[in-house]
N, C-alpha and C positions, 0 to 999 in steps of 0.2 A: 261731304257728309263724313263726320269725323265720329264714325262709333265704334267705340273700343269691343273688340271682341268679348274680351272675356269680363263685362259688363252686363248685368243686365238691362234688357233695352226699355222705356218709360215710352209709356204711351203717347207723350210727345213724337219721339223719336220715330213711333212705327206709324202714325199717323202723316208723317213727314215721307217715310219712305214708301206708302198705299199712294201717297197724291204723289209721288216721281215717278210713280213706276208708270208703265206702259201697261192701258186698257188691257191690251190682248193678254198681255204675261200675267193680269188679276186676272183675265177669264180663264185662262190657262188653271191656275192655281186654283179657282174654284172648283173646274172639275175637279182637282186632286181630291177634293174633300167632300167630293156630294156623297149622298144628299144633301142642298142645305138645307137648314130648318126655317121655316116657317117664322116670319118678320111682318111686321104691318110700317106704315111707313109715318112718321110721326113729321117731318116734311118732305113732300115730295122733290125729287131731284128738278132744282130752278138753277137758273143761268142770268145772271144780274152784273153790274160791275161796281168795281171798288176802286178807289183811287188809291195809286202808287206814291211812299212819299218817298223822298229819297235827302240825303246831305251831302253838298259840294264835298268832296273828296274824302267822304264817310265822318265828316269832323265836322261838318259848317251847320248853321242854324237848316232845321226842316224844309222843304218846301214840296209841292205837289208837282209831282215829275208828270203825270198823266193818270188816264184810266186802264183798268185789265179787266178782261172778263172770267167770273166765277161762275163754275157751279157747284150749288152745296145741298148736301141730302143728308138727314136725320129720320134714321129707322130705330127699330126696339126689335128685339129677337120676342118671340111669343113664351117664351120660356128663359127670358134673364134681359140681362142689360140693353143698352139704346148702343148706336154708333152714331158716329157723325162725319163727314167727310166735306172738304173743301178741293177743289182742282180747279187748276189755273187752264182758263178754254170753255168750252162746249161740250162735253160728254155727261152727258146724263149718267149713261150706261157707268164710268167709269166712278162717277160719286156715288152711285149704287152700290158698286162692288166694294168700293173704299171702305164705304159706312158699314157694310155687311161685313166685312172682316174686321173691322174695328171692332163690332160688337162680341164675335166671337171670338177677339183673342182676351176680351176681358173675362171669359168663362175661366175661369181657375181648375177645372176638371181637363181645358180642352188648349188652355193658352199656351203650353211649351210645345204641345204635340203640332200646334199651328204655327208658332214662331219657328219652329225649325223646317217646317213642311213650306209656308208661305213666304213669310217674312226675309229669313237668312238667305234665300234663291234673288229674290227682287236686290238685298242689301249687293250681295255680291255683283248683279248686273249693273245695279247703279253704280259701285268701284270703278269697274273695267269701263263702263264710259265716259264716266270724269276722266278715268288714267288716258283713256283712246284721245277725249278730247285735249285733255293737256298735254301728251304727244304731236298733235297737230299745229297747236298754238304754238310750242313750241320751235318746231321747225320750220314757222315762219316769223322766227325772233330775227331783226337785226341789231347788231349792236354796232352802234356811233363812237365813233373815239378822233379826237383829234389831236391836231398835231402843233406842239408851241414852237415858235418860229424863231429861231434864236439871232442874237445877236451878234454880228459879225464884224 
């Protein structure tokens, strides 16, 4: 995830970082900020799947790698905008929370007070485990070298 600090973040972005983050750390984050308000749910949280497409070595013509499973939820807050959330898996719970905070960080009264309360906490979790995982990976790099055989 490559977002520049002192940027501000596009609803892309934080839509991206709600579906990485981890269930529990949305529920977490929700407490921060209860009560919340009052949402009707405009699609209910479904679990379906969508096919992955992928390109031989990011370059080659398309093809269908397989399928994944999604679930995606579209709520409306009762007093302002819709959210929408998508997650890679089975959590209902977890599109719920997505959408709900999507919705609310597009409130212009409440959305810096919630990007630095919500958002910038998950941003930062998500760093340290990309960084953790690519410490790992990388301590099991080996490197091949060989050797030319000269002539004698």
């Amino acid at each position: 995830m490559t977002i520049a600090s002192n940027t501000p973040m596009t609803r892309k972005a934080w839509i991206q970082v709600l579906a990485r983050s981890d269930c529990r750390d949305l529920e977490a984050a929700c407490r921060q900020i209860a009560p919340l308000p009052p949402y009707r749910f405009i699609r209910r949280p479904e679990t379906g799947m969508v096919m992955v497409r992928a390109r031989a070595g990011g370059v080659g013509r398309p093809f269908n790698m397989g399928e994944a499973t999604l679930t995606r939820c579209t709520l409306q807050l009762d007093e302002g905008p819709s959210g929408t959330a998508y997650i890679l898996g089975r959590n209902p719970r977890h599109a719920e929370l997505a959408a709900l905070v999507d919705a609310l960080l597009q409130d212009p009264s409440r959305g810096a007070e919630l990007m630095a309360l919500v958002v910038d906490p998950l941003v930062s979790k998500l760093r340290s485990q990309r960084q953790s995982q690519a410490q790992k990976t990388a301590a099991t790099k080996v490197e091949f070298f060989t050797m030319a055989r000269g002539e004698s």
